[in-house]
C-alpha positions in Angstrom: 21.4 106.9 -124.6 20.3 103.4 -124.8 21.4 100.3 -122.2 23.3 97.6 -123.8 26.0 95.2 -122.6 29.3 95.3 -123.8 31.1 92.7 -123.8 33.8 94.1 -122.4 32.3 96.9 -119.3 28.8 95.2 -118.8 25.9 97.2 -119.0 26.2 100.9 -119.8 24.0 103.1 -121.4 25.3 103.2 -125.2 25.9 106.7 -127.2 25.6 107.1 -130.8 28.6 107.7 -133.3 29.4 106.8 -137.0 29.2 103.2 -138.5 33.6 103.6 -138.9 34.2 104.4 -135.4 31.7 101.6 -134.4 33.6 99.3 -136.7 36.8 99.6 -135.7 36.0 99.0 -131.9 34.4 95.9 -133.0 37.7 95.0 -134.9 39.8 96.8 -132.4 41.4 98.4 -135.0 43.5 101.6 -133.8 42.1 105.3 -135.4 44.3 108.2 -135.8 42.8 111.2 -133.6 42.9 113.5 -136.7 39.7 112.3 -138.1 38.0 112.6 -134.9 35.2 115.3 -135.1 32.7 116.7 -132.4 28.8 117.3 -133.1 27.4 119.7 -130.6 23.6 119.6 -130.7 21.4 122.0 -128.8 17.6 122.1 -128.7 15.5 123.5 -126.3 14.8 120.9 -124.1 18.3 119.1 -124.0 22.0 118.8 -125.6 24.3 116.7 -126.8 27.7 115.8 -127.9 28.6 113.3 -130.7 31.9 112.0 -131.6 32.5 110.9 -135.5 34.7 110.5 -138.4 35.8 113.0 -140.3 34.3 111.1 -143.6 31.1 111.1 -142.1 30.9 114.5 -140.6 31.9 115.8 -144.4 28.9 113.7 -146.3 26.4 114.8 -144.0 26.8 118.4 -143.0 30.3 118.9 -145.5 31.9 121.0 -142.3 34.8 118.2 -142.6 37.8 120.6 -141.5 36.4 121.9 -138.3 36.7 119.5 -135.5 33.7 120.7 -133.9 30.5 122.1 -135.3 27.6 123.2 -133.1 23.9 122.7 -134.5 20.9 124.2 -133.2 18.0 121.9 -133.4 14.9 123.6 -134.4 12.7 126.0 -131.9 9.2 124.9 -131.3 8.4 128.1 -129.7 10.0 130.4 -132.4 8.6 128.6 -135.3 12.3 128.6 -136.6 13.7 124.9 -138.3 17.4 126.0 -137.7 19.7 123.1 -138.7 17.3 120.3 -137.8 17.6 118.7 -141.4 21.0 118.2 -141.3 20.1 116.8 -137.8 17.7 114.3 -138.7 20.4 113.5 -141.8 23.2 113.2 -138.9 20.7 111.2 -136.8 19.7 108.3 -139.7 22.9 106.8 -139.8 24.7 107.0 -136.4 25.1 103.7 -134.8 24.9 102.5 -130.8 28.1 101.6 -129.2 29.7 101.2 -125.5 30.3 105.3 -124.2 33.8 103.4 -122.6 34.8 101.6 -125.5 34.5 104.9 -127.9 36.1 107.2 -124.7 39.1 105.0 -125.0 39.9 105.1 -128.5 43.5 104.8 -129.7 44.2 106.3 -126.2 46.8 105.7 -123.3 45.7 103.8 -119.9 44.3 107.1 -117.8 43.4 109.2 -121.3 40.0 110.0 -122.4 38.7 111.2 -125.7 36.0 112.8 -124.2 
């Protein structure tokens, strides 16, 4: 999480998702649920949840059916890498936006995405 304003709910402490969804909040374009995907990351230390496009979950870890994948970031202690390349690959292009803003895509008054 990073503080930003938005221009619309003040400060708030961004989240990252993909350059699309990030796009059409700028443009308040609407998006169609369907293409909405979830990236569950776990590591040893913390956990995370990121909400994409379907587009960009399939070019970087080409799981672009499942709504949800879960990747395990690498074990320090274990010596194991798990799935962090496709993590850092995830990572490299995800872009900041307002946590409210994405949360209230294409949604009713009272409706959350996440």
């Amino acid at each position: 999480m990073k503080p930003a304003i938005c221009e619309k709910h003040g400060a708030q402490a961004f989240v990252m998702t993909s350059p699309i969804l990030r796009d059409a909040l700028v443009n308040e374009s609407p998006i169609d649920r369907a293409i909405l995907r979830e990236i569950h990351i776990t590591s040893d230390e913390k956990s995370s949840i990121l909400i994409v496009d379907a587009e960009f979950l399939e070019k970087h870890t080409s799981f672009d059916k499942k709504t949800k994948i879960h990747l395990k970031d690498r074990s320090v202690a274990q010596k194991k890498m798990n799935d962090r390349l496709m993590i850092q690959k995830v990572y490299k292009d995800l872009v900041w936006v307002c946590p409210i803003c994405l949360s209230q895509i294409n949604q009713p008054p009272g409706d959350s995405v996440i």
